[in-house]
Backbone bond lengths (Angstrom), bond angles and torsions (degrees), N, CA, C in turn:
res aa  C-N    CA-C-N  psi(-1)  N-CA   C-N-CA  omega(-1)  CA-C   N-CA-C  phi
1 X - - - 1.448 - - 1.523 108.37 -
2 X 1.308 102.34 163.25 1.706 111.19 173.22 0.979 122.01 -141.85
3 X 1.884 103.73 132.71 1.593 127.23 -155.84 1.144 117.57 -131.08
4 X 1.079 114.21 151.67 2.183 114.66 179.21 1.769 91.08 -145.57
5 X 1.453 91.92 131.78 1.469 95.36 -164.92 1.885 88.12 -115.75
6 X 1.220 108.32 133.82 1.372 130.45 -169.75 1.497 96.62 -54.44
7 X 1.553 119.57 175.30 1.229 124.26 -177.41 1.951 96.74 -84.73
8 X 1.181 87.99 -36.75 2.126 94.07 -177.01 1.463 89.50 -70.43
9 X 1.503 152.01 -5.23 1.506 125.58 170.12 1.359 112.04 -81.27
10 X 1.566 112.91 175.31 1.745 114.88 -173.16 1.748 87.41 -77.83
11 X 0.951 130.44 141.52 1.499 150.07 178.68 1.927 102.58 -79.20
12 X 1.747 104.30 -22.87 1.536 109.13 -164.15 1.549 87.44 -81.47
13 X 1.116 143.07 -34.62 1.818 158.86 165.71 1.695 90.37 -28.93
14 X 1.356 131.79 -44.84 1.355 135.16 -160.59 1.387 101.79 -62.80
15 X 1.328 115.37 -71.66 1.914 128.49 -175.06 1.565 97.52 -37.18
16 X 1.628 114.70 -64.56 1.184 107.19 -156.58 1.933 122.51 -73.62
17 X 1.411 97.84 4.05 1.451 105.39 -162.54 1.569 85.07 -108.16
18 X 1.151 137.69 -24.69 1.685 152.87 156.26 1.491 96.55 -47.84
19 X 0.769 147.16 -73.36 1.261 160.50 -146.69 1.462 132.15 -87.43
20 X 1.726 87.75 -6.48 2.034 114.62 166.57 1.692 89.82 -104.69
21 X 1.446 119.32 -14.82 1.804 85.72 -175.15 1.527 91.12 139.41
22 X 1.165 131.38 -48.37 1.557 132.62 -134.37 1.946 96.14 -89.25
23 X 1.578 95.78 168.07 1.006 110.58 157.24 1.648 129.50 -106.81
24 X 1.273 86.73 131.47 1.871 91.44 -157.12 1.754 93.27 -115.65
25 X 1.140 123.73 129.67 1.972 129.09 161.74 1.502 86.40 -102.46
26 X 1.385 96.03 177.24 1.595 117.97 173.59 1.689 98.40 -161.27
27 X 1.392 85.66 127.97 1.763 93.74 164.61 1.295 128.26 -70.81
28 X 1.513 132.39 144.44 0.724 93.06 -145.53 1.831 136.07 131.07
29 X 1.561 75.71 -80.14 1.652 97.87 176.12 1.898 108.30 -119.71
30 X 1.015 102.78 -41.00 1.533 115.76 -162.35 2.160 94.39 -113.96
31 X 1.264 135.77 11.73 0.867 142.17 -163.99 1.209 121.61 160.18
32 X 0.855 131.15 102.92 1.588 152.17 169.05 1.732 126.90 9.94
33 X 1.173 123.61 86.62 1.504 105.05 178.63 1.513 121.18 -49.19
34 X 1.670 105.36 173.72 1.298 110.36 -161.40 1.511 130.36 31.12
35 X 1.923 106.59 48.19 1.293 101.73 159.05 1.711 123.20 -91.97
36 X 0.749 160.23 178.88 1.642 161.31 -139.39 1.058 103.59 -85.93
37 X 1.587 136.02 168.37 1.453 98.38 161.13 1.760 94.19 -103.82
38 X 1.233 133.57 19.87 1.165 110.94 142.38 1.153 161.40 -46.46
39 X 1.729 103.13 -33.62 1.259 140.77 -159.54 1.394 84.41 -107.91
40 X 1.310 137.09 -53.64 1.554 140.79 -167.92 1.835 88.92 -50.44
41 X 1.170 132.92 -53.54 1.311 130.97 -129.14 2.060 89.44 -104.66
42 X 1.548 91.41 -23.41 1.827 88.76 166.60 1.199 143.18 -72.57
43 X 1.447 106.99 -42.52 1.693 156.77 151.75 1.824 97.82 -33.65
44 X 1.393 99.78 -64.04 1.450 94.93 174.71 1.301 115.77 -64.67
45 X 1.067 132.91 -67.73 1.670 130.16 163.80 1.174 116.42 -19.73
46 X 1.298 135.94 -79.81 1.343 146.87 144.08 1.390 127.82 6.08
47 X 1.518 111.15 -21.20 1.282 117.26 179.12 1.911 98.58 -153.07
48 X 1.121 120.67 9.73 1.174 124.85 155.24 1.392 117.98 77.56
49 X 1.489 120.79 27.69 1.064 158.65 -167.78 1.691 104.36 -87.22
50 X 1.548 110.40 124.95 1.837 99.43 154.68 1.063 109.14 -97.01
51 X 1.356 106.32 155.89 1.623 118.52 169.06 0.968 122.81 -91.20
52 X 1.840 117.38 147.90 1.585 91.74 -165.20 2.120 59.37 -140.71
53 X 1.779 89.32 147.71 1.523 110.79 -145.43 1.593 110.34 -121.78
54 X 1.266 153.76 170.91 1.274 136.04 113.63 1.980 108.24 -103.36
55 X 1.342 123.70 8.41 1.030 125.63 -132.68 1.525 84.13 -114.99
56 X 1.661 124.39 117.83 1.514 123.78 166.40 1.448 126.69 -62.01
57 X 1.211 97.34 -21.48 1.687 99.42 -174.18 1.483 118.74 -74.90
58 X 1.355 122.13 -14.54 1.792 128.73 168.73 1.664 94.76 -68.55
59 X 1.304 127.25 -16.30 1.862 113.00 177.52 1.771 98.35 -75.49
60 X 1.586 116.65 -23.03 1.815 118.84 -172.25 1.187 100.60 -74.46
61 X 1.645 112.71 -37.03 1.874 106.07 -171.41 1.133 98.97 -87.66
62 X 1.378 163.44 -29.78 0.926 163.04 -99.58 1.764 103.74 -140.59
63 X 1.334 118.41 -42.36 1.804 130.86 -165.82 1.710 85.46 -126.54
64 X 0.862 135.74 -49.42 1.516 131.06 -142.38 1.684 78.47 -86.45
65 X 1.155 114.85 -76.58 1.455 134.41 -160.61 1.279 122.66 -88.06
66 X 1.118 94.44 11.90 1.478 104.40 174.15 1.751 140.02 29.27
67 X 1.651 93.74 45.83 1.734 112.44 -157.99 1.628 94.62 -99.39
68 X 1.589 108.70 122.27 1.392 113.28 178.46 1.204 106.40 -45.93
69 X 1.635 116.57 178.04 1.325 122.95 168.12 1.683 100.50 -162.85
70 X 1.193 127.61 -143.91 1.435 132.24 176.12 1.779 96.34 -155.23
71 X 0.980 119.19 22.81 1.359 103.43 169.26 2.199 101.74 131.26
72 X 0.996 129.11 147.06 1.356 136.34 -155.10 1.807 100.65 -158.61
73 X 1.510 116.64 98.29 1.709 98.19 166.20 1.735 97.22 -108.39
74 X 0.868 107.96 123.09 1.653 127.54 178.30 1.162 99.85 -82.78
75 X 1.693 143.59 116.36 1.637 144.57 176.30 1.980 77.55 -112.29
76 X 1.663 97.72 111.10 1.471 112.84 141.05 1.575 114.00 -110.88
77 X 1.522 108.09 92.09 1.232 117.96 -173.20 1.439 117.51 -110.92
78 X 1.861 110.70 -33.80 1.272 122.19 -163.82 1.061 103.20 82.23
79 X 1.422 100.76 168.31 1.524 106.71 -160.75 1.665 108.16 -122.27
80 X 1.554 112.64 9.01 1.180 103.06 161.30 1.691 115.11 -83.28
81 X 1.357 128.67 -0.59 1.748 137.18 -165.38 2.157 86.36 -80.28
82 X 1.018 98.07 136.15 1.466 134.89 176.63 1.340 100.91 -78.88
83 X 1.460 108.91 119.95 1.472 131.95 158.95 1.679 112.01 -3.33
84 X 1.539 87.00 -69.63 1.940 81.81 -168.28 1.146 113.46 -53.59
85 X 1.742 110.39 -45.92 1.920 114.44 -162.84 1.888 98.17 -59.27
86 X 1.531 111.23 -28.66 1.847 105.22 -177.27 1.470 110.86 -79.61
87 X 1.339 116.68 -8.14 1.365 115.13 169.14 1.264 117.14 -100.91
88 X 1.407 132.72 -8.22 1.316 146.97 168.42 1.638 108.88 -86.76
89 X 1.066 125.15 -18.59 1.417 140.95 174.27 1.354 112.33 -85.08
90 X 1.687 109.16 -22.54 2.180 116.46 -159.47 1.515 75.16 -96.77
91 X 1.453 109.73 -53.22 1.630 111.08 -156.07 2.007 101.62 -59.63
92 X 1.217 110.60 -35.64 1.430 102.24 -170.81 1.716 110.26 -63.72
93 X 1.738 102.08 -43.84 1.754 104.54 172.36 1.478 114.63 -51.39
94 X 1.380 105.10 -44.25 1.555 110.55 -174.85 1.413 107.10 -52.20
95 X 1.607 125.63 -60.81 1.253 125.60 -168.90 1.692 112.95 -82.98
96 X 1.390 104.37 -41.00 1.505 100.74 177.65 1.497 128.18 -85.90
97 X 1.549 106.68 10.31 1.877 102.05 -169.36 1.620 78.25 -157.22
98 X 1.567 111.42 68.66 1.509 92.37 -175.71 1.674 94.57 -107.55
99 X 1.233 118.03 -8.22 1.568 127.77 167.56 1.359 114.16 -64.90
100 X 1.888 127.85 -17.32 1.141 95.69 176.81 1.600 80.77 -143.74
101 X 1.233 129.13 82.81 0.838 136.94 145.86 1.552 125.77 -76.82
102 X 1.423 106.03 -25.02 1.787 111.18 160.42 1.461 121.28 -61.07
103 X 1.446 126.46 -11.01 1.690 159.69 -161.27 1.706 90.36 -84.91
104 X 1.445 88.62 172.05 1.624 104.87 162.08 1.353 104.05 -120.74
105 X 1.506 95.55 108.82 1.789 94.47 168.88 1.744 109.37 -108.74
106 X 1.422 93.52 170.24 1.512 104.16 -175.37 1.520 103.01 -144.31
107 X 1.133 97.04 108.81 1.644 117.45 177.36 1.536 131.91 -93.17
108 X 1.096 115.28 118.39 1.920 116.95 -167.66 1.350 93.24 -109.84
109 X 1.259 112.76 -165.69 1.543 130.39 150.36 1.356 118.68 -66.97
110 X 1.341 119.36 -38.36 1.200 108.06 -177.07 1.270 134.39 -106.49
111 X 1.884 103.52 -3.99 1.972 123.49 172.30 1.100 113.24 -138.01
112 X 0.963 114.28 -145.35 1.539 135.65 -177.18 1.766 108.79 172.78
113 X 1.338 108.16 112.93 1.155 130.22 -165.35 1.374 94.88 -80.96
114 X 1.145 148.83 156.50 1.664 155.24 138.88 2.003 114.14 -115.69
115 X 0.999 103.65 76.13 1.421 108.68 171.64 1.450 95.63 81.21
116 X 1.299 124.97 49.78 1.900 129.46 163.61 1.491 99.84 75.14
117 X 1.468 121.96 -15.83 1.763 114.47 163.71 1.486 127.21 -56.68
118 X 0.964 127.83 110.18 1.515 115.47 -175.88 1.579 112.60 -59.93
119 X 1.440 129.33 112.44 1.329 140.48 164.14 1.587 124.14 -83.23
120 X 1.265 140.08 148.98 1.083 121.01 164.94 1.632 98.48 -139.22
């Protein structure tokens, strides 16, 4: 699969998503900080990329504004949650919601949203 992890995602998410196979960019590194997140959420489309987010405002372009994308995982986790539990959380979307990974999901500790449906 192919991913570009926002400048607001953990950057440590990169190695380990490298290391199942995938192609991972990072803004940032592979594209320019402080680009919009309009342009962040086009850029990904554009090359067929999901985004993987901490940032609420891709749910405004995304439902409000109705700006394509190829797929959006939103981690509202906070930023005190520990490395492993956010990679034990990517790995569960990856394997358990790998059908709608083109979707907007929103992932906590305790769900995983797929387009505002409650999933578990």
């Amino acid at each position: 699969m192919r991913f570009v992890l926002d400048e607001s995602a953990d950057a440590r998410l990169l190695p380990h998503l490298n290391a199942l196979g995938h192609d991972v960019t990072r803004l940032g590194t592979d594209y320019p900080l402080g680009l919009p997140d309009h342009r962040v959420l086009a850029v990904a489309h554009e090359e067929y990329r999901i985004l993987i987010t901490n940032d609420t405002d891709f749910g405004e372009l995304v439902f409000h504004h109705r700006q394509p994308h190829s797929g959006v995982i939103l981690f509202r986790l906070g930023s005190y949650v520990p490395l492993p539990i956010r990679i034990a959380r990517l790995d569960d979307v990856l394997h358990r919601y790998s059908d709608h990974l083109e979707e907007f999901l929103v992932v906590t500790l305790q769900r995983i949203r797929v387009r505002g449906a409650p999933l578990r």
